[in-house]
KEZA-633619 format. One line per field, with one value per residue: residue number from 0; residue in three letters; x, y negated, z negated of N, C-alpha, C in turn. Coordinates in steps of 0.02 Angstrom, whole numbers, plus 50000, padded with zeros to 5 digits. Layout:
BEGIN
seq (NUM / ...)
type (ala / ...)
n_x (X / ...)
n_y (Y / ...)
n_z (Z / ...)
ca_x (X / ...)
ca_y (Y / ...)
ca_z (Z / ...)
c_x (X / ...)
c_y (Y / ...)
c_z (Z / ...)
REM end
This chain:
BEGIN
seq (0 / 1 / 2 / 3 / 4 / 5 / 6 / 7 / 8 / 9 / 10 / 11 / 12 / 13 / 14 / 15 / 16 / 17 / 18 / 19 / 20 / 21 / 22 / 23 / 24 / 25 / 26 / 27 / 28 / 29 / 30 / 31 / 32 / 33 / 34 / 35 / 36 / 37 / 38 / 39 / 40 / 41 / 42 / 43 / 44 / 45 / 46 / 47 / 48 / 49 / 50 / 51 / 52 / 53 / 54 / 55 / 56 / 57 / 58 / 59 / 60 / 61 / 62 / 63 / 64 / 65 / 66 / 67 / 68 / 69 / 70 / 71 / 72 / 73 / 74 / 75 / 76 / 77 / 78 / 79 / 80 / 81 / 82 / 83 / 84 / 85 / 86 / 87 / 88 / 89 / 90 / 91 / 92 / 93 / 94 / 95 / 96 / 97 / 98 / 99 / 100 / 101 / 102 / 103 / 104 / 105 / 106 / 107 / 108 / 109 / 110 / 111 / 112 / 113 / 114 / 115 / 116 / 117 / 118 / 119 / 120 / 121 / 122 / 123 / 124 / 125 / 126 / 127 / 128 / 129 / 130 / 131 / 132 / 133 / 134 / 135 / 136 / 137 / 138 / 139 / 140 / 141 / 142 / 143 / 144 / 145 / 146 / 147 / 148 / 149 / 150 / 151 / 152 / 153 / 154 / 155 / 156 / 157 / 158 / 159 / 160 / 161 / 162 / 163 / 164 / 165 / 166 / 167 / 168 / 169 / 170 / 171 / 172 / 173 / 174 / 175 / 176 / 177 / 178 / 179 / 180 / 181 / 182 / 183 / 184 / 185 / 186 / 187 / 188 / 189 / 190 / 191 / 192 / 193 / 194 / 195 / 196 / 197 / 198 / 199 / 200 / 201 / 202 / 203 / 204 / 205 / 206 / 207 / 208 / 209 / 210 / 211 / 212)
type (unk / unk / unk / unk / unk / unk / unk / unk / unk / unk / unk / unk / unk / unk / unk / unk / unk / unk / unk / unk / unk / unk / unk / unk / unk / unk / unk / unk / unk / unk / unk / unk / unk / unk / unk / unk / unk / unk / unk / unk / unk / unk / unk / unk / unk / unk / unk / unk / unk / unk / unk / unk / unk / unk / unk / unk / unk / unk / unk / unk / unk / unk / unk / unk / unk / unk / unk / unk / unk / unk / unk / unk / unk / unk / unk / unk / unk / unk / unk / unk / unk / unk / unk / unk / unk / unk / unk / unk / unk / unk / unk / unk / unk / unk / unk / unk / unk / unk / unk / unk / unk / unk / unk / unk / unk / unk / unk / unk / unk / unk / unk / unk / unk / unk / unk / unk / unk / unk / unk / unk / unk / unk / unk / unk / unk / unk / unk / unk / unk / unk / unk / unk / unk / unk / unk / unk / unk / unk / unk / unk / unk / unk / unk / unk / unk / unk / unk / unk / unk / unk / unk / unk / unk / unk / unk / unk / unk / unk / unk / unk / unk / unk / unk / unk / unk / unk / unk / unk / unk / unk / unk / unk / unk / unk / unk / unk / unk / unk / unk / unk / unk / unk / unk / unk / unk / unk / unk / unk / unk / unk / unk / unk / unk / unk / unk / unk / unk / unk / unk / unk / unk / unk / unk / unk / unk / unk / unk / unk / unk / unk / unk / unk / unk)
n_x (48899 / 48909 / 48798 / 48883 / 49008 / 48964 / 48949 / 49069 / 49149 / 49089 / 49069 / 49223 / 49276 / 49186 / 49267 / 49377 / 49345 / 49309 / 49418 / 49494 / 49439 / 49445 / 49601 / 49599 / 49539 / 49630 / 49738 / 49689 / 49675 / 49811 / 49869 / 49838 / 49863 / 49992 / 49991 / 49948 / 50042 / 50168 / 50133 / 50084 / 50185 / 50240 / 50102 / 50090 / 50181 / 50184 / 50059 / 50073 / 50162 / 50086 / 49995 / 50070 / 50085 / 49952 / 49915 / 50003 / 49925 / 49914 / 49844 / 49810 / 49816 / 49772 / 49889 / 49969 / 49996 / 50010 / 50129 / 50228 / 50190 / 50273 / 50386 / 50434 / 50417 / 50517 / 50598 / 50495 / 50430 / 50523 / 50527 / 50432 / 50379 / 50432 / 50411 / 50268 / 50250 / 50331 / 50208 / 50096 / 50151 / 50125 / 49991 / 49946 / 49971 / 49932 / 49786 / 49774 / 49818 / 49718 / 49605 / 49436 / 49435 / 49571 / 49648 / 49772 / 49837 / 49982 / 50102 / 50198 / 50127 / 50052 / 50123 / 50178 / 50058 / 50050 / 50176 / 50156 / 50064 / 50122 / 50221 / 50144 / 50104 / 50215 / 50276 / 50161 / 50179 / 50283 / 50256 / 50172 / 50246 / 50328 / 50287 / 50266 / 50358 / 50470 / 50405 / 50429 / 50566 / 50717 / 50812 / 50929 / 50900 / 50906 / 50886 / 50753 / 50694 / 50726 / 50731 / 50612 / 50580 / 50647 / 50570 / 50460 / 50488 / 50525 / 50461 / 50326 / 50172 / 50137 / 50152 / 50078 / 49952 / 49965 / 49909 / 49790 / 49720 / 49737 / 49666 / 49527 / 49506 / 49515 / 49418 / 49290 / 49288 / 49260 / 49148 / 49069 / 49084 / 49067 / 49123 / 49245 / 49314 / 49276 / 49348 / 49421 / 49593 / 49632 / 49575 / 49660 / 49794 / 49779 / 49740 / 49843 / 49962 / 49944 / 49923 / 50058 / 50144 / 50118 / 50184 / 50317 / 50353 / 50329 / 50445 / 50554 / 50547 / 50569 / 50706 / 50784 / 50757 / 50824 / 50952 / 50968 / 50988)
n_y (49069 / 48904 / 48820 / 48718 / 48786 / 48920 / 48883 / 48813 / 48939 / 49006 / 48964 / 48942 / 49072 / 49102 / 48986 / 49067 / 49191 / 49120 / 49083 / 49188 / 49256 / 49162 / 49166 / 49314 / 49295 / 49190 / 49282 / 49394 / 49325 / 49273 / 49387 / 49446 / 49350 / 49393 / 49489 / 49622 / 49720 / 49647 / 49532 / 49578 / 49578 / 49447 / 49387 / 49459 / 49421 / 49273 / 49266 / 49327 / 49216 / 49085 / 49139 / 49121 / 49006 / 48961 / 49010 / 48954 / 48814 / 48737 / 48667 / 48759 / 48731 / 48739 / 48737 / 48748 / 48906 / 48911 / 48866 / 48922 / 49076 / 49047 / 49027 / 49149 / 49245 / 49324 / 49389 / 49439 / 49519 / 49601 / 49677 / 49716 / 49807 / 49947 / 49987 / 49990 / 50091 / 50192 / 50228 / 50255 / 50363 / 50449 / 50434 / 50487 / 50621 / 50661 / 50636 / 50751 / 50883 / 50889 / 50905 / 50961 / 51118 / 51129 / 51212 / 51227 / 51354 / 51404 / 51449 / 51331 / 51236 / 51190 / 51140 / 51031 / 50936 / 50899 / 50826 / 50734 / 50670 / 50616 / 50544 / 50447 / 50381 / 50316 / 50248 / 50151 / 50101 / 50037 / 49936 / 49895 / 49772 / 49718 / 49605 / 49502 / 49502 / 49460 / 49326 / 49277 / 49292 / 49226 / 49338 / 49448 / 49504 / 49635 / 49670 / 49687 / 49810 / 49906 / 49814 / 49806 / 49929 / 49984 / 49882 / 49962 / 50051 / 50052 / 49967 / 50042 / 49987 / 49890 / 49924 / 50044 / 49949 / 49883 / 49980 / 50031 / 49890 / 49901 / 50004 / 50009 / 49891 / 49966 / 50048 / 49981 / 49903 / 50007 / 50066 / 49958 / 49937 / 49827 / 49716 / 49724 / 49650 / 49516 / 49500 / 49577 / 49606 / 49489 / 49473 / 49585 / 49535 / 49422 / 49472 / 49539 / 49456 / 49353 / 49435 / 49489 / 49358 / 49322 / 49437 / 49433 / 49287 / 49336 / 49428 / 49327 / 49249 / 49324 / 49379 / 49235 / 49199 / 49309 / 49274 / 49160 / 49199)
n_z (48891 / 48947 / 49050 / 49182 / 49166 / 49200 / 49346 / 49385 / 49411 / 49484 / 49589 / 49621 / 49639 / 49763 / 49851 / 49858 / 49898 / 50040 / 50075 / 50089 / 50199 / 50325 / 50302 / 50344 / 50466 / 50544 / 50538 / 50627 / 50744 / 50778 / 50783 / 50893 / 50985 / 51003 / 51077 / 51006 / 50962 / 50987 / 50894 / 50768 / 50682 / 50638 / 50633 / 50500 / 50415 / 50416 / 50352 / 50230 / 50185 / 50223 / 50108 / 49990 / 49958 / 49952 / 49846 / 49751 / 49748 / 49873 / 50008 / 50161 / 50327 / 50505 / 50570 / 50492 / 50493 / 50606 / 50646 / 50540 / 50577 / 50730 / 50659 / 50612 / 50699 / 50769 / 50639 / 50589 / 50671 / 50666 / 50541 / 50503 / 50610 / 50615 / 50484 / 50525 / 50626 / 50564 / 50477 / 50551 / 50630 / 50488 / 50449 / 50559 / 50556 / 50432 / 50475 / 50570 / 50479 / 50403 / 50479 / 50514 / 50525 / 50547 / 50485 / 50343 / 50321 / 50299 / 50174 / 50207 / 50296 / 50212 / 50142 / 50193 / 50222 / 50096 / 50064 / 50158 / 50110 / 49998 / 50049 / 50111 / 50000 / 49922 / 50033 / 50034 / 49918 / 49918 / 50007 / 49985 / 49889 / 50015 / 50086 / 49970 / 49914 / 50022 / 50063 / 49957 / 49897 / 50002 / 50074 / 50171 / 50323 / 50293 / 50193 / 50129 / 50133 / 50060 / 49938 / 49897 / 49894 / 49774 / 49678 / 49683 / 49613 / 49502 / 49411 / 49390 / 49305 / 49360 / 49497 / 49487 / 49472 / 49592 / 49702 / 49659 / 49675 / 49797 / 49855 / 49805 / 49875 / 49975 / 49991 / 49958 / 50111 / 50186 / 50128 / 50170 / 50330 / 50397 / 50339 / 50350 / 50498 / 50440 / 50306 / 50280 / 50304 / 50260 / 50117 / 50069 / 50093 / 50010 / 49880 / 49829 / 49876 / 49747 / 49652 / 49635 / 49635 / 49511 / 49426 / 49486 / 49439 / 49284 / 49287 / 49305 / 49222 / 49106 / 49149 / 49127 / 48986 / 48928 / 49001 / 48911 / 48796)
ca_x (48936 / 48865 / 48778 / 48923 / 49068 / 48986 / 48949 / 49133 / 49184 / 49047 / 49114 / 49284 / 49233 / 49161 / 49320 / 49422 / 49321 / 49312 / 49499 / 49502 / 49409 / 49500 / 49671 / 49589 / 49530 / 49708 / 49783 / 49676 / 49678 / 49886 / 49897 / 49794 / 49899 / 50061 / 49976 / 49941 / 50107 / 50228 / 50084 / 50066 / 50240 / 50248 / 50054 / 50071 / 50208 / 50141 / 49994 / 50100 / 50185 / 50033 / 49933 / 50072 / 50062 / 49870 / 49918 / 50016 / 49878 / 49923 / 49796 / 49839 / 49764 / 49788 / 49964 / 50040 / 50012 / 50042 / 50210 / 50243 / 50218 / 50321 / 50461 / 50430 / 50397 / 50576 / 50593 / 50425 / 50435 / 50588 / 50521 / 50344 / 50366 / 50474 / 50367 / 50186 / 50272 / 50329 / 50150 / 50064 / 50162 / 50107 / 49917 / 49924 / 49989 / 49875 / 49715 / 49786 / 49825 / 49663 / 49538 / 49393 / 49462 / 49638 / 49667 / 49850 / 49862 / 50025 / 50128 / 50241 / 50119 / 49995 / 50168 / 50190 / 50023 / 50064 / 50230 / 50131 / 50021 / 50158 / 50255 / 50126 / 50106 / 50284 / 50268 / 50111 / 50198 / 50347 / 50229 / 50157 / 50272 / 50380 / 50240 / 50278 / 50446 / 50473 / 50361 / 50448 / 50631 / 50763 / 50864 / 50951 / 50791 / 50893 / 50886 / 50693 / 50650 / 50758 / 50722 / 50522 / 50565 / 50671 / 50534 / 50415 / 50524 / 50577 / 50387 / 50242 / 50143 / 50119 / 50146 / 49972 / 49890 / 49941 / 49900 / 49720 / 49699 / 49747 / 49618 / 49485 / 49492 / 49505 / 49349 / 49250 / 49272 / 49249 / 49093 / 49045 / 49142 / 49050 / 49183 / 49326 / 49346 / 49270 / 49400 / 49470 / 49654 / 49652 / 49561 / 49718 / 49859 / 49761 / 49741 / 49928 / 50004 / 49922 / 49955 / 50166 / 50190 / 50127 / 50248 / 50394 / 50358 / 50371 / 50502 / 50613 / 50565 / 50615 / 50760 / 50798 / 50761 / 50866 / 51002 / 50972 / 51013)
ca_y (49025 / 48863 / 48805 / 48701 / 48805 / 48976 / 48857 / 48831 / 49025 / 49037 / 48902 / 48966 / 49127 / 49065 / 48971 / 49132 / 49228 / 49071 / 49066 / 49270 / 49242 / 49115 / 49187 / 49372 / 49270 / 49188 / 49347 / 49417 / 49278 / 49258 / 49449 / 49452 / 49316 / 49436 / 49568 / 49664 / 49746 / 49590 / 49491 / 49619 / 49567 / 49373 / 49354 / 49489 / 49383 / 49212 / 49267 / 49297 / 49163 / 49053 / 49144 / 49130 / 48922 / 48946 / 49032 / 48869 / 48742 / 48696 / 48650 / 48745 / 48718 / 48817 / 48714 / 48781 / 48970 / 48928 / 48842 / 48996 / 49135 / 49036 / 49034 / 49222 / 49285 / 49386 / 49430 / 49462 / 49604 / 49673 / 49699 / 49753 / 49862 / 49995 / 50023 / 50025 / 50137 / 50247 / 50222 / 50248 / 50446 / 50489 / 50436 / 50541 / 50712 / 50663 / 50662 / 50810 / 50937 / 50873 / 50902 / 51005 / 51196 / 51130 / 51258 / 51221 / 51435 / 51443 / 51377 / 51278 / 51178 / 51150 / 51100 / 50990 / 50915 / 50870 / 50775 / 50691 / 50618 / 50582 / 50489 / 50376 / 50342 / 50302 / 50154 / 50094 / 50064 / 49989 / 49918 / 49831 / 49729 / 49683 / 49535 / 49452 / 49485 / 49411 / 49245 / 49231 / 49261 / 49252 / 49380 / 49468 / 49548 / 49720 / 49711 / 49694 / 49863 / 49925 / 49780 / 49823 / 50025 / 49973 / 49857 / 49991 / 50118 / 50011 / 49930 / 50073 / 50007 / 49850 / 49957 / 50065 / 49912 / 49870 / 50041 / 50010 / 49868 / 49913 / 50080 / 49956 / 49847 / 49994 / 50077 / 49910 / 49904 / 50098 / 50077 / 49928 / 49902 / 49754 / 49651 / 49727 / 49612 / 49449 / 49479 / 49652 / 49600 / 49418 / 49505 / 49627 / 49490 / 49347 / 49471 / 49563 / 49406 / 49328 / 49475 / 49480 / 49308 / 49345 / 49490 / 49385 / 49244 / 49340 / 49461 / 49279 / 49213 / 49372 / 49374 / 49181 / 49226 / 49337 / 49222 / 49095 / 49218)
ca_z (48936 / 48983 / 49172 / 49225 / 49183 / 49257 / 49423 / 49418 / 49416 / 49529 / 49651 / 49628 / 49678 / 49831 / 49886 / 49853 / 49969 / 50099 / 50103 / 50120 / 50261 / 50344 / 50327 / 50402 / 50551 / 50580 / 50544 / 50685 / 50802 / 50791 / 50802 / 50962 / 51040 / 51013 / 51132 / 50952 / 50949 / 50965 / 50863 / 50725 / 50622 / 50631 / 50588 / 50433 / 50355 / 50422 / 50314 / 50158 / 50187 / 50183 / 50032 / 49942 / 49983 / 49928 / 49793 / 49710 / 49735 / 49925 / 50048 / 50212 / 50397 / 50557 / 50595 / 50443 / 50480 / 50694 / 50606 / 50513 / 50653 / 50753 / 50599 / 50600 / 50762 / 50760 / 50602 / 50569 / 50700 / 50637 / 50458 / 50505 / 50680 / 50602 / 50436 / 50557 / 50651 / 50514 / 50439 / 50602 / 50609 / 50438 / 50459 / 50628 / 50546 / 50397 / 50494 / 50606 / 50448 / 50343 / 50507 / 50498 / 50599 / 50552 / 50400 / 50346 / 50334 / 50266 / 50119 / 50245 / 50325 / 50148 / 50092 / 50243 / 50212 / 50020 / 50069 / 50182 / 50054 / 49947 / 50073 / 50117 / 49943 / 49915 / 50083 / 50011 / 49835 / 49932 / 50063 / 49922 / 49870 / 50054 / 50107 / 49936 / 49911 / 50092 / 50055 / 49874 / 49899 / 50042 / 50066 / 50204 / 50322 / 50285 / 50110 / 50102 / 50122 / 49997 / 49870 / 49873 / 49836 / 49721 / 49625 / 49649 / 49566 / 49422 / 49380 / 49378 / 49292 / 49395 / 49554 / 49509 / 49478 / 49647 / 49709 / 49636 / 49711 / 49881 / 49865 / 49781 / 49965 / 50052 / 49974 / 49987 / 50179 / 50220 / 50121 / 50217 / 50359 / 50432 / 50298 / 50361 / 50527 / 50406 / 50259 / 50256 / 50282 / 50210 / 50050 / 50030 / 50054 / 49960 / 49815 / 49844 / 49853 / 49678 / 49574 / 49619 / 49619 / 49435 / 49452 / 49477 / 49396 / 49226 / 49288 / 49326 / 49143 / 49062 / 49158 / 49105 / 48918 / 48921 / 48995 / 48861 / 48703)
c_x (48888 / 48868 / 48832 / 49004 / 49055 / 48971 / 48999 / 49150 / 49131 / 49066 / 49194 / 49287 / 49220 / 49195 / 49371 / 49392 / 49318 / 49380 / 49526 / 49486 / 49437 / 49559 / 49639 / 49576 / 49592 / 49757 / 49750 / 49691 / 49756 / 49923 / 49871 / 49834 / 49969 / 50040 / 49982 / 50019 / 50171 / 50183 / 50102 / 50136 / 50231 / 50181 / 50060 / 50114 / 50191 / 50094 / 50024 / 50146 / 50129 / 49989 / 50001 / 50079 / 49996 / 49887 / 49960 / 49978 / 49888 / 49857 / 49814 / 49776 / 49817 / 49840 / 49996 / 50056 / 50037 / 50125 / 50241 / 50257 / 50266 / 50400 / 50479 / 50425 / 50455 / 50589 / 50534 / 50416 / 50481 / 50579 / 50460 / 50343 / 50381 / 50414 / 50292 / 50221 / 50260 / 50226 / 50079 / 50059 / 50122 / 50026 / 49884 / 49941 / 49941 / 49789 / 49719 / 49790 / 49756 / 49600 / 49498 / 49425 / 49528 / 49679 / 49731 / 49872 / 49929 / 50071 / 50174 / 50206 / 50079 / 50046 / 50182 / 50130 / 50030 / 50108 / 50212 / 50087 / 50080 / 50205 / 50214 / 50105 / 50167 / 50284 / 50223 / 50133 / 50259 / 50319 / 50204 / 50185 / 50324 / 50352 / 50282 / 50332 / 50482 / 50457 / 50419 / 50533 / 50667 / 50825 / 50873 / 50907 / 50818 / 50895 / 50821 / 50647 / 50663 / 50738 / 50650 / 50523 / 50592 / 50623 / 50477 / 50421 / 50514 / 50513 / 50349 / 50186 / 50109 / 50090 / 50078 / 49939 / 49888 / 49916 / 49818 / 49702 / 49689 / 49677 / 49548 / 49472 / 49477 / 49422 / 49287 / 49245 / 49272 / 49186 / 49076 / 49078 / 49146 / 49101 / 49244 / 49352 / 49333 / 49322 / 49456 / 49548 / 49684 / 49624 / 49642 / 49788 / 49849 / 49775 / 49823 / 49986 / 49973 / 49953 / 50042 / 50167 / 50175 / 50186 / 50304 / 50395 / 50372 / 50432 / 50548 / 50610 / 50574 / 50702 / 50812 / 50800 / 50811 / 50948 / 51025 / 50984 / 51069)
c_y (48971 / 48859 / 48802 / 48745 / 48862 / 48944 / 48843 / 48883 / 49044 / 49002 / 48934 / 49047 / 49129 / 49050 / 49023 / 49165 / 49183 / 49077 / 49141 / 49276 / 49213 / 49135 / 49278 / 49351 / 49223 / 49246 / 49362 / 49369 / 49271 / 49326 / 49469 / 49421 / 49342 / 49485 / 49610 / 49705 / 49690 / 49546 / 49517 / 49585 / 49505 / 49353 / 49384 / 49428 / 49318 / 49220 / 49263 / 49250 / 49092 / 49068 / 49134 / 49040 / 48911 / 48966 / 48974 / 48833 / 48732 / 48708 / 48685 / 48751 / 48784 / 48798 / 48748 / 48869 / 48975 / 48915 / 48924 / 49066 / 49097 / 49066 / 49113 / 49270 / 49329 / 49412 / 49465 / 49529 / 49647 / 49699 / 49753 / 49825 / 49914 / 50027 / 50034 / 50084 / 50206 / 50258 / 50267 / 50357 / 50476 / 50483 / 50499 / 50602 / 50693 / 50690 / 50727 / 50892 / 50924 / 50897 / 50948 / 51067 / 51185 / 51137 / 51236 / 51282 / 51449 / 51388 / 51318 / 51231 / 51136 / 51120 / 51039 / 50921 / 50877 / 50815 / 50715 / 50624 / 50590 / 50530 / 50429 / 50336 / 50309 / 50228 / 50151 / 50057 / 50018 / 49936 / 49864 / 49764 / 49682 / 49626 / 49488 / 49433 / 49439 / 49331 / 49208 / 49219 / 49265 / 49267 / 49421 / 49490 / 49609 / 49746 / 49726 / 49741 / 49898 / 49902 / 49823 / 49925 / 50031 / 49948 / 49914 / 50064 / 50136 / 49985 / 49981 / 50055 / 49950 / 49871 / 50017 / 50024 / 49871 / 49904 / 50027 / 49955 / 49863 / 49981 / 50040 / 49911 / 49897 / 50017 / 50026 / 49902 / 49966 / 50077 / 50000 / 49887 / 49866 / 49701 / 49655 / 49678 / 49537 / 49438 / 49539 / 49627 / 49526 / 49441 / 49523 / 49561 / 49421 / 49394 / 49514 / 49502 / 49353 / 49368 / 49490 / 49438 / 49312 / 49386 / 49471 / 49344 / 49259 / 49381 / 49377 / 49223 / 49238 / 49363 / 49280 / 49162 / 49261 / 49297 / 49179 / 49122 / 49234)
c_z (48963 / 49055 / 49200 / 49232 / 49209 / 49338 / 49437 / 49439 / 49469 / 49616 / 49657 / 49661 / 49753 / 49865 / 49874 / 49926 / 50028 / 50135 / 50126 / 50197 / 50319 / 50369 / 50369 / 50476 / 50582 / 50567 / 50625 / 50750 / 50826 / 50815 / 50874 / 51021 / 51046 / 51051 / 51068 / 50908 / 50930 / 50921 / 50796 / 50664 / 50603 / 50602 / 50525 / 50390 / 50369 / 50367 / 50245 / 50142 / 50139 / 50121 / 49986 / 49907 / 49932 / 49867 / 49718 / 49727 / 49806 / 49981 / 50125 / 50280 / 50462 / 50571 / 50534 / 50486 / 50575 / 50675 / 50580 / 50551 / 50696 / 50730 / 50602 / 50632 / 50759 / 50720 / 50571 / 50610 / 50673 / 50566 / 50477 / 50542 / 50625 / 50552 / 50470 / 50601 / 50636 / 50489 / 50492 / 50609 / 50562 / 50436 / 50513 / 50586 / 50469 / 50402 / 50525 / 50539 / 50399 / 50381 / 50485 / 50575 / 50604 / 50514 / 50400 / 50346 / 50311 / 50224 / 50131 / 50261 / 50274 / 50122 / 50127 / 50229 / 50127 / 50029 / 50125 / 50149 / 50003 / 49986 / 50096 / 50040 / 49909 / 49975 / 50056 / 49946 / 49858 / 49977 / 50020 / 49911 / 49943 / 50068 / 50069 / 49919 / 49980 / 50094 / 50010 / 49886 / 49980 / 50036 / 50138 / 50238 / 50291 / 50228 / 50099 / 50074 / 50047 / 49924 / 49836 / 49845 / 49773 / 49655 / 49616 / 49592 / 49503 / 49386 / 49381 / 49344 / 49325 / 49480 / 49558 / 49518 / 49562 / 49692 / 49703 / 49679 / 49768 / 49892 / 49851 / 49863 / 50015 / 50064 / 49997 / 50056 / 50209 / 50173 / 50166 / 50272 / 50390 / 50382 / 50327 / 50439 / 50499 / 50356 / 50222 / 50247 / 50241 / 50147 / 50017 / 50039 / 50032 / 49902 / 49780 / 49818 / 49779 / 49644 / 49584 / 49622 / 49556 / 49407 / 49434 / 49428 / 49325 / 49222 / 49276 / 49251 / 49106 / 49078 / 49122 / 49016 / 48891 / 48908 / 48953 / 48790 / 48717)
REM end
């Protein structure tokens, strides 16, 4: 590979992680000014809103994504609250049946402990996809949840690779978790929202192929 084209990939690179960066610190900063709780919905999809902006070629600044939480401040809670919520439960009886001196002792609660792991793997595969499906199409808010279990149902093999990548970010900031307030959550919905608008984009030219025979 010649100089100048790996100093592109190397430059490109560079402004990937810049813009990771960036959108984690208006994630944090917009979720801060909701008192964390009313914050927490309007900046998540503000954010995939904007990456998925960055993600076609667009240039954005801090008025797009204050524009955006604004746009999103109500529904942005009503999508988000409910699933951190839910998410919030299953982490707590996760760490509670996994502690150290907090044997599960009988086949009810080791079974309790299993369906625990499987349900948060079930919202993370649906969890996956609500950001981008949200950004990409509009649709009703109360279909959203539904749509994203639906795509992760119907796709596996897209839905590990988003699976992977979500465990891949997580691993990366539990091993060093000085990244995780520089680009921990703009990491996961810069690289979330890239790989489904891929996602879609050939689901919606299969589907159009189709149409055309």
């Amino acid at each position: 590979m010649s100089h100048p084209a790996m100093s592109m990939k190397v430059q490109a690179v560079c402004s990937e992680i810049f813009w990771a960066a960036r959108l984690n610190l208006m994630w944090m900063v917009f979720t801060l000014l909701g008192g964390v709780v009313l914050g927490l919905g309007p900046a998540t999809m503000a954010a995939y809103v904007v990456a998925r902006r960055h993600a076609r070629g667009e240039s954005i600044q801090w008025r797009d994504y204050a524009s955006a939480y604004r746009r999103e401040f109500v529904r942005g809670s009503l999508l988000v609250l409910p699933v951190s919520v839910v998410a919030t439960v299953l982490v707590g009886n996760l760490l509670y049946l996994s502690a150290p001196g907090t044997s599960p002792g009988t086949a009810a609660a080791g079974g309790l402990l299993v369906a625990t792991y499987a349900a948060l793997v079930v919202l993370a595969a649906a969890g996956a996809y609500l950001g981008p499906l949200y950004a990409h199409y509009e649709l009703p808010l109360r279909d959203y949840l539904p749509k994203a279990s639906l795509v992760a149902l119907t796709r596996p093999a897209a839905t590990a690779l988003l699976l992977f990548a979500l465990s891949a970010v997580a691993f990366v900031v539990a091993t060093a978790p000085v990244l995780a307030p520089i680009v921990g959550v703009g990491a996961w919905i810069s690289l979330n929202t890239w790989l489904c608008q891929r996602f879609f984009e050939e689901n919606e030219a299969r589907l159009q192929a189709k149409g055309n025979q």
